[in-house]
Structure formats: structure tokens, C-alpha cells
C-alpha positions as CSV (number, residue, x, y, z in Angstrom):
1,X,150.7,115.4,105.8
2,X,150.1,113.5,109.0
3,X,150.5,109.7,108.9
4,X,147.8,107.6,110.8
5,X,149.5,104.8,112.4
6,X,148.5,101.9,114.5
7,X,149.8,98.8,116.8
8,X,147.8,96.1,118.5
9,X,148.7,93.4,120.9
10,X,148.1,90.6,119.3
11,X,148.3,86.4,120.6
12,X,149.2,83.9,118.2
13,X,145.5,82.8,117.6
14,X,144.7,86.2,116.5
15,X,143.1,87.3,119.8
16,X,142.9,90.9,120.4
17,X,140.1,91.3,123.3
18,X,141.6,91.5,126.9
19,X,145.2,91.7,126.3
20,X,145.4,92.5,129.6
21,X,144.7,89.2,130.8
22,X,147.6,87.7,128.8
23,X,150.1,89.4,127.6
24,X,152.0,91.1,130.8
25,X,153.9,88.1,131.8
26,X,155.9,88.8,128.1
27,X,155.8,92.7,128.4
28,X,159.6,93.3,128.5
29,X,161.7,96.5,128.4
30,X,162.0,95.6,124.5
31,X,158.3,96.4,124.6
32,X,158.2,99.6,126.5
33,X,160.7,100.5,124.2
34,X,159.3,99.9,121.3
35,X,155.6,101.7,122.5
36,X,157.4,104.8,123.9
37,X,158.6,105.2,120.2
38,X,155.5,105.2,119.1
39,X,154.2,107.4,121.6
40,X,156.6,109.9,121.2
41,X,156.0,110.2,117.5
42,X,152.3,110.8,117.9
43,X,150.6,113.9,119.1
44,X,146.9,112.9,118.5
45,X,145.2,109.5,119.3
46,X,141.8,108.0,117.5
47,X,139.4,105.4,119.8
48,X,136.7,103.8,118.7
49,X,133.6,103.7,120.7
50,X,134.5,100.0,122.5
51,X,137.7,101.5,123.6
52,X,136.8,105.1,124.5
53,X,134.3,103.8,126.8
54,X,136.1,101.4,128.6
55,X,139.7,103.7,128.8
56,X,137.1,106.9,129.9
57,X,135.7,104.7,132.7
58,X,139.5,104.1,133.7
59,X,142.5,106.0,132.7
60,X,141.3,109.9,134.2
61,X,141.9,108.5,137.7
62,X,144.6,105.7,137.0
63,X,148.5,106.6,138.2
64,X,150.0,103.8,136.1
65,X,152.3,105.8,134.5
66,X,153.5,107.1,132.2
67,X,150.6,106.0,130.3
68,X,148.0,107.9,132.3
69,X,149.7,110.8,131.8
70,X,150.2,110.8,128.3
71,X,146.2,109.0,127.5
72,X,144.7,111.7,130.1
73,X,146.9,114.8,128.0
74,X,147.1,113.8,124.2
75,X,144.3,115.0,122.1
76,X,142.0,112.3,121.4
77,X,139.3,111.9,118.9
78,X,136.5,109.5,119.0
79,X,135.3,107.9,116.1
80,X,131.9,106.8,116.4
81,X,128.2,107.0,114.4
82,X,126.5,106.3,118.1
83,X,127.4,108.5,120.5
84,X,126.2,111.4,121.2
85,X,128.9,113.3,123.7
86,X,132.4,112.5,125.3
87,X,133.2,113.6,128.8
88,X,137.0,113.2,129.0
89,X,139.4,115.9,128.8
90,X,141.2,116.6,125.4
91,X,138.6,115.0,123.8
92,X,136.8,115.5,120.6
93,X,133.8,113.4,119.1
94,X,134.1,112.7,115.2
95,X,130.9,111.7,113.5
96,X,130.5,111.2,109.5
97,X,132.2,109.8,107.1
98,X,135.1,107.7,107.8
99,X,137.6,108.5,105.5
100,X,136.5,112.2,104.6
101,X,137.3,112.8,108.5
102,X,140.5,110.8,108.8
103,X,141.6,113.0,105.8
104,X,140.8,116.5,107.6
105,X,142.8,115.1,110.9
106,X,145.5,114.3,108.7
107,X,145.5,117.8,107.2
108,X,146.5,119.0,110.0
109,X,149.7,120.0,110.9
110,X,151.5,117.9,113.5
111,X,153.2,114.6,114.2
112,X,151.9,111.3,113.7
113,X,148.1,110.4,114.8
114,X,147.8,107.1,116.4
115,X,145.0,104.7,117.0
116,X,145.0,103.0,120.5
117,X,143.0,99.8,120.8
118,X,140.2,99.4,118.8
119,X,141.2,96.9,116.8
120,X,137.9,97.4,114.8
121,X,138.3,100.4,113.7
122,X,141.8,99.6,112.8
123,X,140.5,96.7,110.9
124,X,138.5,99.4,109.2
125,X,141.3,101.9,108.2
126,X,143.1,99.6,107.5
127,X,140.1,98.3,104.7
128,X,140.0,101.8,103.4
129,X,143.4,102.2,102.9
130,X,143.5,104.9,105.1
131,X,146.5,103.4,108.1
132,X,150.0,104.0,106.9
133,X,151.6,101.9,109.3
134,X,150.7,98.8,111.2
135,X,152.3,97.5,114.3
136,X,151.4,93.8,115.7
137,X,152.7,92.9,118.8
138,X,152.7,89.2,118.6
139,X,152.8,87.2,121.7
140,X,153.7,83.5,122.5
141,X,150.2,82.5,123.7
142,X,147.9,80.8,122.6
143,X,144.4,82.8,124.3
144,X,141.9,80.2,122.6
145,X,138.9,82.7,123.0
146,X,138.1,86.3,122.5
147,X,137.5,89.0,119.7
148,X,139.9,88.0,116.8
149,X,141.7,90.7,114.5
150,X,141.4,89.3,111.2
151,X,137.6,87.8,110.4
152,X,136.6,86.4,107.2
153,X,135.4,89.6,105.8
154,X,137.2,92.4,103.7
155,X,139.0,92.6,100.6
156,X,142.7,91.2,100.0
157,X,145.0,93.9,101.3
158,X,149.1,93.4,100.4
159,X,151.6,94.7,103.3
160,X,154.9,95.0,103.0
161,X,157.2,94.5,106.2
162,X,159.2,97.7,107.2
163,X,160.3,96.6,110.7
164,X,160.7,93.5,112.6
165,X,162.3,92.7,116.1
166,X,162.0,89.8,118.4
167,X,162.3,90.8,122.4
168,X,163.8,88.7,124.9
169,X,160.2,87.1,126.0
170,X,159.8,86.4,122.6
171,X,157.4,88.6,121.3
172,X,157.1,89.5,117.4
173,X,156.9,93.0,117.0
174,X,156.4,93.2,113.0
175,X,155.6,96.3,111.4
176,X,153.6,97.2,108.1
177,X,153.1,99.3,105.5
178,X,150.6,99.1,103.1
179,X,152.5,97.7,99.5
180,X,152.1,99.9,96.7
């Protein structure tokens, strides 16, 4: 079976909106390393809604590569209960039950299945137990605003650390898996 796997910039005030605006001055070849892992052990990619919307609006014209390439090729698979059709190539809309779907992907034959962005909805898998692995990217910032991962709501959830690595700009890259 498939494992559904995630990773998330993340500053040291939780913030997880924008990354773009602070996080490239610390993206190091430790970094890039560690994300074309990741990449290469997926073959399939879940967005939420916030994230497909924004990346659809972007990444089918972009030539920052070798992430357009890959984004624009993968098959992705949009989880949301709003909208009504995707326009971007390789890409499939899932509506219905959360886990019930995640389970079917995951049925599937094939490597990994990652989620890129969408913190919420990793939030969410990772509340129904349904993410077997989760990578923060923790940067040495402080961003003081924005969208925070963790919010006061959800039940406790126990993680056990699997991988850990500190890059040269001093970014955390701590990986989880959920304890049994």
C-alpha cells in the first residue's frame, strides 16, 4: 500500500502562509536535497483547494525548474467539497469523504503520494490519522503574521521522530511518523 506523505515550510512562529516571502534567503543545497528526495519518491501529489488555485494560476507557464516540470507532469488530485471542475493537466478532482478517498488513492499501486502545500488539509490528515509521514522544514525566522499550522483545535496526536538534519542556513528539517 501507498504511503501519503507530507512536508511544509514552516518559521519558528508556526507560520505557514507565504513562505515565499521568507524562507529563500535559508533555502540551501541541504534543502534541495532533501525536497528532490521527496520528490522522487512520489508519483502522485494531493492540493487542497487554497493551493490548487493559487499553483493552477502559476505553475502551467512558470520555467523555474525543475519544479515546473515535475508540478505541471505528476498526477495530481484535488481534494475539495467546493469546486466544481479543475482545468490543469494531470489533474483529477476528488470530492466525498476524506478518508474513504485517501484510502482508494492509497490502494493503488505506485510510489508514495505526496501532499504539496496545503497545510490545511495536512492538518486534517494528519487529524484522521491518515499521513504516514510528516516533514517540517523549520526556518530561523521569526514571520510574526500569517496562517499558523498548529491552531488550538484537534485532538492530541503523539509523533515519533524518524529523521532529523540541520543545513548549513540552519534550517530544521525534522521528520515524523505518527507513534503507535
Amino acid at each position: 500500500m501507498r504511503k501519503l506523505v507530507a512536508g511544509l515550510f514552516l518559521s519558528l512562529d508556526g507560520v505557514v502562509e507565504s513562505p515565499d516571502q521568507w524562507q529563500f534567503d535559508n533555502f540551501d543545497a541541504e534543502m534541495m536535497a532533501t525536497m528532490g528526495s521527496q520528490l522522487d519518491s512520489q508519483d502522485a501529489v494531493l492540493l487542497g483547494r487554497v493551493t490548487y488555485q493559487e499553483w493552477a494560476a502559476y505553475w502551467p507557464t512558470s520555467t523555474d525548474e525543475p519544479f515546473a516540470s515535475y508540478i505541471n507532469n505528476i498526477p495530481k488530485y484535488v481534494l475539495s467539497t467546493t469546486l466544481d471542475r479543475v482545468d490543469w493537466q494531470n489533474t483529477t478532482l476528488v470530492k466525498g469523504d476524506l478518508a474513504e478517498e485517501i484510502t482508494k488513492l492509497k490502494g493503488q499501486s505506485g510510489r508514495n503520494i505526496g501532499v504539496a502545500g496545503s497545510p490545511t488539509l495536512v492538518l486534517s490528515l494528519l487529524q484522521n490519522d491518515l499521513l504516514e509521514e510528516l516533514t517540517l522544514m523549520i526556518h530561523p525566522v521569526v514571520v510574526g503574521s500569517g496562517k499558523r499550522f498548529f491552531k488550538d483545535q484537534g485532538d492530541l496526536k503523539r509523533l515519533k521522530l524518524v529523521r532529523s538534519t540541520i543545513t548549513s542556513t540552519g534550517v530544521a528539517i525534522l521528520t515524523y511518523q505518527p507513534r503507535e
